[in-house]
N, C-alpha and C positions, 0 to 999 in steps of 0.2 A: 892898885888892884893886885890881890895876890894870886898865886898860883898855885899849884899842887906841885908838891918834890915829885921828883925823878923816882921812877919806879926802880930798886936794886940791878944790878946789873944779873942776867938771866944766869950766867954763872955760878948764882950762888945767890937764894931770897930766902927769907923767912920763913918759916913751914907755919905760919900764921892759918889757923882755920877758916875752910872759905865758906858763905854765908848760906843757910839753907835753904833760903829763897831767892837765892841768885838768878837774875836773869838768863835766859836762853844758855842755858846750861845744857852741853849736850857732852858724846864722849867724842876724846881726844884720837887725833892720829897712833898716838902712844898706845892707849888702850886696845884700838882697833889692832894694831901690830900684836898685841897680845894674847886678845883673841886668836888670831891665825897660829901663833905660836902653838896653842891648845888645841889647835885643832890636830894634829896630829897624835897627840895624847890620847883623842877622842877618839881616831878611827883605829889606834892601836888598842884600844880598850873592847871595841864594836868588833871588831876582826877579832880578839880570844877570844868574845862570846860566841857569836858565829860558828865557830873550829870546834869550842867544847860542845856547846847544845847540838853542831853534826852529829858528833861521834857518839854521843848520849853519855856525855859524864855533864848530867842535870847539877847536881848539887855543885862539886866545888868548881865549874862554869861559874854558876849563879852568884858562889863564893867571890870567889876570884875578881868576878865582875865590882860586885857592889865595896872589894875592898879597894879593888883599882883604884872605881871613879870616883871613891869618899876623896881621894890624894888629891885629884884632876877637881872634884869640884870646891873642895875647902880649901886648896889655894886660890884657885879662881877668885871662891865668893871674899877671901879675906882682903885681898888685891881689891877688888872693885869698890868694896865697903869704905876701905883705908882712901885710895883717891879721890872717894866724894867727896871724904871731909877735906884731905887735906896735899891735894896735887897740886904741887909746885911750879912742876914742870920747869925746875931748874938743873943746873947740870948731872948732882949727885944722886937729885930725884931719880932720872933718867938712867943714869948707870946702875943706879938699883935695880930699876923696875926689867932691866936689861938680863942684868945678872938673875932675876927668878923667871926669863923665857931660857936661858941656860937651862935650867934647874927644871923647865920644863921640859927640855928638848929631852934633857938626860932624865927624866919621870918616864917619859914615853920610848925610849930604848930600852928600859927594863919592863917593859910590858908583858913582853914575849915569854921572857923567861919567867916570870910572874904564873902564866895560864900556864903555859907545860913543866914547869917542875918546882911552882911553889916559889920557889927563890925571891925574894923581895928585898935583897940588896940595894940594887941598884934604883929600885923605883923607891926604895927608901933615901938614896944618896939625894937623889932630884929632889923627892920632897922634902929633906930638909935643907937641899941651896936654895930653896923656892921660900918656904918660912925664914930662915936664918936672915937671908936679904930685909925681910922686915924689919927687921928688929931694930937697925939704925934709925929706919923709918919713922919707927913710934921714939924713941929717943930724939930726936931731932924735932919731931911734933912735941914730946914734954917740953924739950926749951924753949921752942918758940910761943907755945899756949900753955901758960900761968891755969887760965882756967880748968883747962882740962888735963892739968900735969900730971893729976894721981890715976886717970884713967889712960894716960898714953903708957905711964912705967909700966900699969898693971899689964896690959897688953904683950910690952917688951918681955916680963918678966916670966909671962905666963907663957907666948911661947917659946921662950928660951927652955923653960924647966920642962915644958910638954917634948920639947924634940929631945932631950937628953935622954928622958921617958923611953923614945921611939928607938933609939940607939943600943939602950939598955936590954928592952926587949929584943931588938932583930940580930942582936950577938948572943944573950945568954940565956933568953925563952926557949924551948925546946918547941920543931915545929907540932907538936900535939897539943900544946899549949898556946901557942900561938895567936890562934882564932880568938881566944877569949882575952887574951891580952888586949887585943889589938879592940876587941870592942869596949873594954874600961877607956882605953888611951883617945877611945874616939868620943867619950862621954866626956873626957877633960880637956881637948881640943872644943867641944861644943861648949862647954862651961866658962872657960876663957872670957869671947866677949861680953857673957852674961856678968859672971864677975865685974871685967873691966869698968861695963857701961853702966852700973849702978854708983860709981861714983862722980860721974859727970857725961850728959850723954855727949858724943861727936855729933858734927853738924854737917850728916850725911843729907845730900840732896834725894828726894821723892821722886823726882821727874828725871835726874839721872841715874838712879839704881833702878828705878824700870826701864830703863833706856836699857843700862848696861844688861839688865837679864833677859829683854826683847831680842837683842844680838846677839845672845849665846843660844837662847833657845833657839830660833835660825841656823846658827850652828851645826848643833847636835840632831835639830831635821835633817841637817843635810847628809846624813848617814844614810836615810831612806832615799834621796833625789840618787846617791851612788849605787843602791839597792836595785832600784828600777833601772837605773842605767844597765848596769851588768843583766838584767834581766831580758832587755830590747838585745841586749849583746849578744846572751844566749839564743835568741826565739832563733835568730839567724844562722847562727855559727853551728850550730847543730841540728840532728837530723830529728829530733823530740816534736813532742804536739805543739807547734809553732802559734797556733792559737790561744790555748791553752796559757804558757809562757807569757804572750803577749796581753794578755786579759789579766792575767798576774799582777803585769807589771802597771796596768794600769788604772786595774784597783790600788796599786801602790802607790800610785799619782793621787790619787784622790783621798787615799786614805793619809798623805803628804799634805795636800789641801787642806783637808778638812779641820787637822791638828793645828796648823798655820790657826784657819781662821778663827779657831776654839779661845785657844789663845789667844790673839790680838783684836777680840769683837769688841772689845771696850778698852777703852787707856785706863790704867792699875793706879795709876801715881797717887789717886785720891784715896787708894786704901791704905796707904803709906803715912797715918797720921800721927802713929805715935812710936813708941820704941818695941814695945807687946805687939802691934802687927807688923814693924818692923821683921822681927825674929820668927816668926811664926810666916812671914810672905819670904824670907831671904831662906831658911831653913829647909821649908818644905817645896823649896825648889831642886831639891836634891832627887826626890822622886820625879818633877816633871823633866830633867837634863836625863837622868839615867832609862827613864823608859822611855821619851825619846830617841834616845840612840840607840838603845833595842828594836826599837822597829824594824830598824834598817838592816840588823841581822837577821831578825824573824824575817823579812820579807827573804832576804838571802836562802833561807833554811828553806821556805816554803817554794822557791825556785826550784831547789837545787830536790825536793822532791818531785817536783813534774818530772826532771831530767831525768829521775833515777836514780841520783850521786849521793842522794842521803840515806845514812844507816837505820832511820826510822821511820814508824808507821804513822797513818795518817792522822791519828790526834794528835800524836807527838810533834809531826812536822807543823802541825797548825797551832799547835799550843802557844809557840815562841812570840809569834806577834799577835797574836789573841790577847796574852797576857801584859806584856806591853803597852799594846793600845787602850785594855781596858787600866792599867794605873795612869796614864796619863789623861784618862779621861777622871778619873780619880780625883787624880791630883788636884787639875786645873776648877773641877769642881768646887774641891775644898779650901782654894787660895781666892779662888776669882769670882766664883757666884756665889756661894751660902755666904759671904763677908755683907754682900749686896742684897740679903735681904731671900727670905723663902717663897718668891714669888712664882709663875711657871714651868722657870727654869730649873729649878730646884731640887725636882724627881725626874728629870728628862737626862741627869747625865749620869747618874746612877742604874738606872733604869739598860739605858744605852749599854753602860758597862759591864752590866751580867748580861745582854745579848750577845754582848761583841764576845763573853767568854763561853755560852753555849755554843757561838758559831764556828769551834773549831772541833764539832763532834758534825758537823755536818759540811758536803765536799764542796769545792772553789768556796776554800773558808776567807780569805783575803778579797774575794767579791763580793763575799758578802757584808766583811765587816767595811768594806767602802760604802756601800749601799746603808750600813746603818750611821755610820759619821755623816753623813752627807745629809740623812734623815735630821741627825740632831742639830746641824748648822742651819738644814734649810729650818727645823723649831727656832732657832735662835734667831735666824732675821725675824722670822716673822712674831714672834713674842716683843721683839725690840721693835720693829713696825708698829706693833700696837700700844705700846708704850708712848712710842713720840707720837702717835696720833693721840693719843688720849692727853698726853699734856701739852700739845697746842691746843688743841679744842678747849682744854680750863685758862 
């Protein structure tokens, strides 16, 4: 009777690719570590939008925001994509993935200086210990997988030449120039794995890359659950319309909810069939992470107007999580229901999302947009109620 060799010793395996229908595949302690790492990244991103959309510098806030989180979310997404196919979870693995939560930590120390004076040194430093870590990674995947060797090098090669790119601009682009650079470098960073995966695809898991973006999105709500907190914190601690505050904070609860349950009303894995919804569901994840964690400064901003403490007027202050909530409903829209089909649901979150943005010409704008997310989930059960009634009944 024979037996199966001895698996490598854990110090050091194979970067052999692991199979795409792998059983009970879920994420790692590793990963989860990773996460938490980012989360700091996150709330240092959510606190400079917060501070500029106070003080009403609207545009390079807005700026500033969407160049941050492109750092925060296209390391993230590259890390999660690269372990599906092909996590070790052997020693070098490990000190890799070690050394870009470094490269994270030092991403999110340059945050600061990022929103108030531009400066993008340092959040440039982080982002490229966070890419450059890869790069062993896909070299180590070309030896080990013959098959797919010409798309691991591409990988390697692609962000090696994209972070030299990055370097090249943030010493010798002038900052006037700047902006535009950074948006070509962010078209060749997205080209990358396009490139890459045309010559062989990776045998990324379905059921764990919605895993993995179900626990980020969690995440980045949680910038709203801190939102409402400091907002309970206020009703008290201050002499302000304590009702007022408190009804705030808990349309912010709901409008918390309600995004939860937007997004997790159906398991995604099955939209994951091919490499085209691949890119198209991992990409356009970029807009549901980034106006997620916006809420939770709009909710902040519209606080900090009951109190008084904000330098804007009443659309202004309602604007911030108006507009947030209505791209996340957007978003999740465009990723999660039109994929499934133009049924019901189809006009109900589009629909939803021009209310939630007239509702911030009209006052307790954050009770009202809880009242209408709350509208569209209770649509959502009950559309899906009549779904599963109608196909038991056939």
């Amino acid at each position: 009777m024979s037996t199966a060799p001895p698996s490598p010793p854990r110090w050091h395996r194979p970067m052999a690719p692991r199979r795409a229908d792998e059983a009970h595949r879920v994420a790692t302690p590793l990963e989860l570590l990773y996460d938490l790492v980012f989360v700091v990244a996150i709330a240092q991103a959510a606190a400079g939008l917060h501070h500029a959309l106070a003080e009403g510098h609207w545009q390079t806030g807005l700026v500033n925001y969407a160049m941050v989180f492109f750092a925060i979310w296209w390391t993230w997404l590259n890390f999660a994509w690269f372990a599906s196919a092909y996590d070790t979870d052997d020693t070098p693995y490990r000190i890799a993935v070690m050394v870009q939560m470094a490269g994270a930590l030092i991403l999110a120390a340059g945050i600061e200086s990022a929103f108030e004076h531009r400066e993008f040194l340092v959040v440039t430093i982080g982002y490229t210990v966070i890419r450059l870590a890869m790069v062993p990674q896909w070299l180590r995947a070309a030896h080990s997988d013959p098959a797919r060797r010409t798309t691991c090098r591409r990988y390697a090669a692609g962000v090696t030449a994209v972070q030299v790119c990055w370097w090249i601009a943030a010493l010798a682009v002038p900052d006037t120039a700047y902006l535009y650079v950074w948006m070509a470098l962010v078209v060749f960073e997205l080209l990358v794995p396009v490139y890459a995966e045309r010559a062989e695809t990776t045998t990324w898991h379905p059921h764990h890359i919605a895993e993995r973006y179900s626990l980020f999105t969690i995440i980045v709500l949680g910038e709203t659950v801190l939102a409402s907190t400091l907002a309970v914190k206020a009703a008290f601690a201050t002499g302000h319309d304590r009702i007022q505050v408190l009804v705030t904070a808990a349309a912010g609860l709901v409008v918390l909810f309600s995004m939860w349950w937007l997004y997790f009303d159906r398991p995604v894995h099955d939209l994951l069939t091919n490499l085209r919804m691949g890119f198209r569901w991992g990409y356009g994840h970029y807009l549901v992470f980034a106006s997620a964690a916006a809420v939770g400064a709009g909710t902040e901003i519209a606080v900090e107007s009951i109190e008084g403490e904000a330098r804007l007027g009443p659309v202004a202050s309602a604007a911030p999580v108006a507009v947030a909530v209505a791209v996340y409903v957007l978003s999740v829209w465009v990723l999660q229901v039109l994929p499934r089909g133009r049924g019901p649901l189809a006009w109900a979150y589009p629909l939803c999302a021009v209310l939630v943005l007239a509702s911030m010409l009209v006052p307790w704008t954050l009770a009202a947009i809880a009242l209408l997310m709350a509208g569209l989930v209770a649509w959502t059960v009950t559309v899906n109620h009549r779904e599963a009634a109608r196909g038991s009944a056939t």
